[in-house]
N, CA, C and O atoms as a GROMACS GRO file, in nm:
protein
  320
    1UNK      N    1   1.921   1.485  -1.596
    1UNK     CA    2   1.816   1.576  -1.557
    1UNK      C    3   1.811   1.691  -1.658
    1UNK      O    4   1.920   1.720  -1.708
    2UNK      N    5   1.678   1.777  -1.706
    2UNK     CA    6   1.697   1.834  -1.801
    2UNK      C    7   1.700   1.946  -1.716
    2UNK      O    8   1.660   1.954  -1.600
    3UNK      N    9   1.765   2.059  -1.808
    3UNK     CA   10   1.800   2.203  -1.772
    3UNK      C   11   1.664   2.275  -1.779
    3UNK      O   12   1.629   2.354  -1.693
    4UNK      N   13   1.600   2.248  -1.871
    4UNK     CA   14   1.465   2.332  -1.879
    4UNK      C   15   1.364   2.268  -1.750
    4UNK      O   16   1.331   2.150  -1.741
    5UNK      N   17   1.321   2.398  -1.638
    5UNK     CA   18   1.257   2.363  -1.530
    5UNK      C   19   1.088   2.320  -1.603
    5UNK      O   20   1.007   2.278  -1.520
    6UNK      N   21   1.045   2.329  -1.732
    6UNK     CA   22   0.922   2.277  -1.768
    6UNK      C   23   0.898   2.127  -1.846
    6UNK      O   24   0.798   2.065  -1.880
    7UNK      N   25   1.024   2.106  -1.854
    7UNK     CA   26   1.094   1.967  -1.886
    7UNK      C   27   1.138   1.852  -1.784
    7UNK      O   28   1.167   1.735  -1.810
    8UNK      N   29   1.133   1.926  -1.648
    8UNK     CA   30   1.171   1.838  -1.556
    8UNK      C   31   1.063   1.824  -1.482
    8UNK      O   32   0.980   1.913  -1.463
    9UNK      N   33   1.057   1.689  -1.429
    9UNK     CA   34   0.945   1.643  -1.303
    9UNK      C   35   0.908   1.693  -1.205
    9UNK      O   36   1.025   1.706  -1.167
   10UNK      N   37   0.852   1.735  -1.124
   10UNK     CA   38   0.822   1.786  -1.005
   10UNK      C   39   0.888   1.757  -0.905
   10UNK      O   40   0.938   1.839  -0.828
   11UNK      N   41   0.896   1.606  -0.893
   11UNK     CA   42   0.986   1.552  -0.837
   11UNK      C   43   1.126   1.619  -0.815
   11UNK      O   44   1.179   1.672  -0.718
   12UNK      N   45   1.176   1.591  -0.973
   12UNK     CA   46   1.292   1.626  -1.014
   12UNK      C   47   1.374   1.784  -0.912
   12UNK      O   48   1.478   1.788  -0.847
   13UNK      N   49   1.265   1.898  -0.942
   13UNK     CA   50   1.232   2.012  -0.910
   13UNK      C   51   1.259   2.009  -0.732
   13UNK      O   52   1.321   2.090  -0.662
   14UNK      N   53   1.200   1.907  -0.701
   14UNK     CA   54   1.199   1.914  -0.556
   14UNK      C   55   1.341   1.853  -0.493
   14UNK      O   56   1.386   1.887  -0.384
   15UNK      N   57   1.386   1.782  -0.560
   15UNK     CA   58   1.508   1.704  -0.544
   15UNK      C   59   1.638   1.808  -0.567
   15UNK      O   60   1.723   1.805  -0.479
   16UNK      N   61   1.656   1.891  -0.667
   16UNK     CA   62   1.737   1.942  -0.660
   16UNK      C   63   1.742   2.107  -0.574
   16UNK      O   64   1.817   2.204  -0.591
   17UNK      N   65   1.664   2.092  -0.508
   17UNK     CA   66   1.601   2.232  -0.466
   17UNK      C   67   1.488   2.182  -0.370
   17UNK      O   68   1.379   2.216  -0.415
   18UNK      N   69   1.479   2.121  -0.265
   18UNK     CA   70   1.394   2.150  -0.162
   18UNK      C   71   1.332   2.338  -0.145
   18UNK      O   72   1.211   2.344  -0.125
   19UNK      N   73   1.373   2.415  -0.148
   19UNK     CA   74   1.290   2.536  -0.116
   19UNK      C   75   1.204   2.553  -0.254
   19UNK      O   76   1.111   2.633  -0.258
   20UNK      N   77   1.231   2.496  -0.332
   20UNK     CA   78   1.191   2.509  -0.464
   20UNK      C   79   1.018   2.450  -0.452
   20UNK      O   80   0.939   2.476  -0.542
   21UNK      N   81   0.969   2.358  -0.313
   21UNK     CA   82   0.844   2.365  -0.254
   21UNK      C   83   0.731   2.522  -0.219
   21UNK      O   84   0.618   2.552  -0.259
   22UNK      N   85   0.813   2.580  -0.144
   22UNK     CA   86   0.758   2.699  -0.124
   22UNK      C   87   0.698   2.784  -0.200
   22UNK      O   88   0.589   2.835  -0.175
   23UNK      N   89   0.781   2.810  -0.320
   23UNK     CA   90   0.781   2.862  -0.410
   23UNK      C   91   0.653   2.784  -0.530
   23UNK      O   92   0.574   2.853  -0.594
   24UNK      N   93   0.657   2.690  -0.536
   24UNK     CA   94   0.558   2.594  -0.609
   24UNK      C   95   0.403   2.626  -0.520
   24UNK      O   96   0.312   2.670  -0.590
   25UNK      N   97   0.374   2.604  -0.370
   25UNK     CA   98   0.270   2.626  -0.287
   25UNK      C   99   0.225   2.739  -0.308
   25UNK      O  100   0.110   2.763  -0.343
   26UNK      N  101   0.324   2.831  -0.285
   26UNK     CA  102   0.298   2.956  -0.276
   26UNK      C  103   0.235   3.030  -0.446
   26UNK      O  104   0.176   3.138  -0.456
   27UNK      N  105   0.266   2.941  -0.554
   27UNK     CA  106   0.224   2.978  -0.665
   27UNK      C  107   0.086   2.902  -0.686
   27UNK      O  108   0.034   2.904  -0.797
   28UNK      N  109   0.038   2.850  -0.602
   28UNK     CA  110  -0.096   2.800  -0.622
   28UNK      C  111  -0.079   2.605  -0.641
   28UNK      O  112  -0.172   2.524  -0.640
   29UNK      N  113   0.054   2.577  -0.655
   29UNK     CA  114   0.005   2.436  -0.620
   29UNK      C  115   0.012   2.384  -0.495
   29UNK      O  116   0.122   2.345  -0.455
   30UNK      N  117  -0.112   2.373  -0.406
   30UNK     CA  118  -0.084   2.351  -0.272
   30UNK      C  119  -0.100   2.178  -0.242
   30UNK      O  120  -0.039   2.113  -0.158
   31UNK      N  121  -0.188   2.136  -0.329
   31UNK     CA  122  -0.138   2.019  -0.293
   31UNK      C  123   0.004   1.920  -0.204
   31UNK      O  124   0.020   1.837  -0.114
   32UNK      N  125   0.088   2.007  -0.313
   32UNK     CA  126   0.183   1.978  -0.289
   32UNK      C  127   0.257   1.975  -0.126
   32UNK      O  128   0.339   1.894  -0.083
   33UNK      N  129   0.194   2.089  -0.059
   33UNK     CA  130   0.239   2.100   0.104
   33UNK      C  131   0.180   1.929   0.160
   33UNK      O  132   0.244   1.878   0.252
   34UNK      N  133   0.121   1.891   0.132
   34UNK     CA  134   0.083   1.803   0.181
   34UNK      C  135   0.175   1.667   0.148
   34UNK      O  136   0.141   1.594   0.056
   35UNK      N  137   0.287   1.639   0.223
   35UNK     CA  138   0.346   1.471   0.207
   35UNK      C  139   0.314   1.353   0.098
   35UNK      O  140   0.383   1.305   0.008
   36UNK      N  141   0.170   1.323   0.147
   36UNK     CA  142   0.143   1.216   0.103
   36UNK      C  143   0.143   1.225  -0.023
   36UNK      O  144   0.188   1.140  -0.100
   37UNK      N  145   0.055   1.403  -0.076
   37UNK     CA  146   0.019   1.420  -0.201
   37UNK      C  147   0.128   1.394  -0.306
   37UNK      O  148   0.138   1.324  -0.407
   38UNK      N  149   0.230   1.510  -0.218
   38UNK     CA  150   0.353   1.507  -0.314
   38UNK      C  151   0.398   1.406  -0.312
   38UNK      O  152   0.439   1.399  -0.428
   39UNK      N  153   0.427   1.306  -0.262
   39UNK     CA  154   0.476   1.168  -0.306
   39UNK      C  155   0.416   1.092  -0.402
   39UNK      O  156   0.469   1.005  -0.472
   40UNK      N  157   0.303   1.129  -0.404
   40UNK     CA  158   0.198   1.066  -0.482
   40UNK      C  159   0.200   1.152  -0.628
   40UNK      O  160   0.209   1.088  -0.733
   41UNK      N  161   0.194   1.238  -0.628
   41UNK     CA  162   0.204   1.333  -0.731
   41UNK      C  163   0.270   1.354  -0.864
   41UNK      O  164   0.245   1.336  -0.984
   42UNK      N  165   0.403   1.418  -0.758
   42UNK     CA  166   0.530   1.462  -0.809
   42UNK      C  167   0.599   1.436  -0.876
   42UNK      O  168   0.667   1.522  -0.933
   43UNK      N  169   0.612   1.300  -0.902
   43UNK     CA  170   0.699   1.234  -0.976
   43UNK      C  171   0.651   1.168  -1.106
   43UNK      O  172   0.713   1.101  -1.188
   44UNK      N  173   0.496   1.214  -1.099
   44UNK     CA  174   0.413   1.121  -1.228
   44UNK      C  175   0.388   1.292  -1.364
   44UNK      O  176   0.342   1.250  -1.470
   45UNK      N  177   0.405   1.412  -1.368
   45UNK     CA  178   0.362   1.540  -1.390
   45UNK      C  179   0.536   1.616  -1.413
   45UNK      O  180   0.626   1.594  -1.331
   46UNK      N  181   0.553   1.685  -1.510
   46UNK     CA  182   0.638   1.744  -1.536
   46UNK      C  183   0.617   1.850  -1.497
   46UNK      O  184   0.508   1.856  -1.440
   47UNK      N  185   0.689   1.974  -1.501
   47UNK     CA  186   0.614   2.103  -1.450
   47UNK      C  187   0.502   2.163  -1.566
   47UNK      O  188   0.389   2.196  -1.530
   48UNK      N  189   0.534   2.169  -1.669
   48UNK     CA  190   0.466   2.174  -1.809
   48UNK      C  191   0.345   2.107  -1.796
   48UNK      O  192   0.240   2.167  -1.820
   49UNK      N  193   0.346   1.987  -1.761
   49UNK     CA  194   0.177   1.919  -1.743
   49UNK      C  195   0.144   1.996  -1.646
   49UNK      O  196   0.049   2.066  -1.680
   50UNK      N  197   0.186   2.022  -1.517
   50UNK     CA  198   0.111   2.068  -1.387
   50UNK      C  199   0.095   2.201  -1.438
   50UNK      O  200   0.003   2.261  -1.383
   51UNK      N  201   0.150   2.261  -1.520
   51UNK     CA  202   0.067   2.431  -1.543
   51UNK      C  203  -0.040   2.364  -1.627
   51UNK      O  204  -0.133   2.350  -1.547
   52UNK      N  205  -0.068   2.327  -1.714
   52UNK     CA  206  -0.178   2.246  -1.819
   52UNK      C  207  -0.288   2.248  -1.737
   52UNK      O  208  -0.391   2.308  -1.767
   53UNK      N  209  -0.265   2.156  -1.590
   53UNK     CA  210  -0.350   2.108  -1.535
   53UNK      C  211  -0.414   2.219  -1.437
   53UNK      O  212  -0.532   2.217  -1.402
   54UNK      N  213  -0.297   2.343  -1.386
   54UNK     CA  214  -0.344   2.460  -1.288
   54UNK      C  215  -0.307   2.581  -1.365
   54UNK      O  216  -0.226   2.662  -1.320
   55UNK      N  217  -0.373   2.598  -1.503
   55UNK     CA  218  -0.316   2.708  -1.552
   55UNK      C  219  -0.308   2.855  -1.475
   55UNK      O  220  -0.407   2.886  -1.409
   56UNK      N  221  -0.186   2.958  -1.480
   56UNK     CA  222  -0.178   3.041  -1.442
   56UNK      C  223  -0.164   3.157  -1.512
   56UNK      O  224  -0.136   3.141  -1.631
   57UNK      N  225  -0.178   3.302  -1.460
   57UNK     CA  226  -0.185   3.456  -1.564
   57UNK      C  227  -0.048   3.434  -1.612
   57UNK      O  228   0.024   3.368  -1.537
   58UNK      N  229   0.012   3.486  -1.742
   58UNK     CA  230   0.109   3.478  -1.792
   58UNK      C  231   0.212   3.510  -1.646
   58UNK      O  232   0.284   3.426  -1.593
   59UNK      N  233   0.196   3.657  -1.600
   59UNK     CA  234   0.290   3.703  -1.552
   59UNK      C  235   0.265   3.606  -1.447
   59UNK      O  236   0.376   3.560  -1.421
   60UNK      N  237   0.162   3.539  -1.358
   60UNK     CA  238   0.227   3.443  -1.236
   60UNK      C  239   0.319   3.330  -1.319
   60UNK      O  240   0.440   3.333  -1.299
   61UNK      N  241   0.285   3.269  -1.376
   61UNK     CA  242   0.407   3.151  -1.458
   61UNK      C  243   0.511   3.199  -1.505
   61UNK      O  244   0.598   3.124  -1.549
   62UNK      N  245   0.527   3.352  -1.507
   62UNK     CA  246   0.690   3.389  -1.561
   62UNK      C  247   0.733   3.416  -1.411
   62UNK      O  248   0.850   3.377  -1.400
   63UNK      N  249   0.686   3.467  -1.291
   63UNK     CA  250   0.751   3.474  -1.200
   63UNK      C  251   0.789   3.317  -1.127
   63UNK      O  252   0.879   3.292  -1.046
   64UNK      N  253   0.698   3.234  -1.180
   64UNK     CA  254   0.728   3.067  -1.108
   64UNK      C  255   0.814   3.053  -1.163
   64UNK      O  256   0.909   3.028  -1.089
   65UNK      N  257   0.853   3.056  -1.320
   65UNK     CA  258   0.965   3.031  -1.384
   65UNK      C  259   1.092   3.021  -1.385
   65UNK      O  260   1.180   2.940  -1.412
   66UNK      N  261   1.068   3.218  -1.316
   66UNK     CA  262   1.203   3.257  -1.292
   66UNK      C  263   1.263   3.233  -1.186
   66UNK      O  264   1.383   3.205  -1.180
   67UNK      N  265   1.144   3.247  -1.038
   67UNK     CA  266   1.163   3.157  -0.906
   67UNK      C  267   1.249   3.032  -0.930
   67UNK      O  268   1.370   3.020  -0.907
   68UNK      N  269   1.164   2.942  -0.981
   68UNK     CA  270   1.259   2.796  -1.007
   68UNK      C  271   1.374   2.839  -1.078
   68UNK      O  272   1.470   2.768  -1.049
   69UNK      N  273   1.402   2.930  -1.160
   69UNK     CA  274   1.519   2.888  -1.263
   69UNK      C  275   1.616   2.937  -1.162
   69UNK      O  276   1.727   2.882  -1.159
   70UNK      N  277   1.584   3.051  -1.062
   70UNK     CA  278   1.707   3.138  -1.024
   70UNK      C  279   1.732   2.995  -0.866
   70UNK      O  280   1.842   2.997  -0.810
   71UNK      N  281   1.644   2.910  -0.826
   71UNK     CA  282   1.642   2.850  -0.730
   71UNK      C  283   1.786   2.703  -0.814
   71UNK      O  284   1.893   2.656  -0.774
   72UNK      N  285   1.700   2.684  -0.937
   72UNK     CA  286   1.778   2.538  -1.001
   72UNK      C  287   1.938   2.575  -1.034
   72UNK      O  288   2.036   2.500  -1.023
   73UNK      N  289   1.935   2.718  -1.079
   73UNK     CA  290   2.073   2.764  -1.083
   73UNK      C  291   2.163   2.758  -0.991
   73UNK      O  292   2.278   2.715  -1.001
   74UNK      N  293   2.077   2.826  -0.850
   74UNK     CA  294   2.221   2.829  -0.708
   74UNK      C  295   2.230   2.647  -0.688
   74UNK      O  296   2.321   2.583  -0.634
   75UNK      N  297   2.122   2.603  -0.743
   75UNK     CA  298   2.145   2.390  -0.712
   75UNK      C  299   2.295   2.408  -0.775
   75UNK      O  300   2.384   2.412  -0.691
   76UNK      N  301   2.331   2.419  -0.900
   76UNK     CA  302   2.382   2.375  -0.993
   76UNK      C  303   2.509   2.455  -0.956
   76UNK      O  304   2.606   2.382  -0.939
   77UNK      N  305   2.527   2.559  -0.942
   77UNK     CA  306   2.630   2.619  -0.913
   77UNK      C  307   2.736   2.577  -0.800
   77UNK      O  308   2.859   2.571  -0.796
   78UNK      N  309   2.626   2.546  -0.702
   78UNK     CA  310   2.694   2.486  -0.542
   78UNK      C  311   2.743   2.340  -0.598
   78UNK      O  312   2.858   2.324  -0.558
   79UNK      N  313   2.709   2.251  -0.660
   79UNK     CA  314   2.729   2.129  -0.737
   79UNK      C  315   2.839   2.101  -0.780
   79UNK      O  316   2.914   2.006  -0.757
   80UNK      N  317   2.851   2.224  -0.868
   80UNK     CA  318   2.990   2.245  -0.949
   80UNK      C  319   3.108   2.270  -0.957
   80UNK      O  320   3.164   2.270  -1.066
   0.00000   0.00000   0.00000
């Protein structure tokens, strides 16, 4: 799995970090609340494509960023 959260899948993202959803909805991809979507979705889109595809103001994508990074970190830490 890659360390960079714009390198990894959505999927990926969601797998190591379930709350790491909220945080994604709440930044404007809502699709995603929806089951079916995200199954359907998630796993085909890196995070890097899905900003491409829902671009956001600099400063909302540095706060998603940092959301996920500080979320993928406590993954990794508890892991370890």
């Amino acid at each position: 799995m890659a360390n960079d959260p714009l390198e990894m899948k959505v999927s990926e993202i969601l797998e190591a970090n379930p709350a790491a959803l909220g945080v994604l909805v709440e930044h404007g991809f809502t699709p995603l609340a929806q089951p079916y979507l995200r199954k359907l979705l998630a796993h085909t889109v890196t995070l890097e494509q899905a900003l491409r595809l829902r671009p956001l103001a600099p400063e909302r994508e540095r706060s998603l960023l940092d959301q996920l990074g500080d979320l993928l970190a406590d993954t990794a830490e508890v892991r370890a």
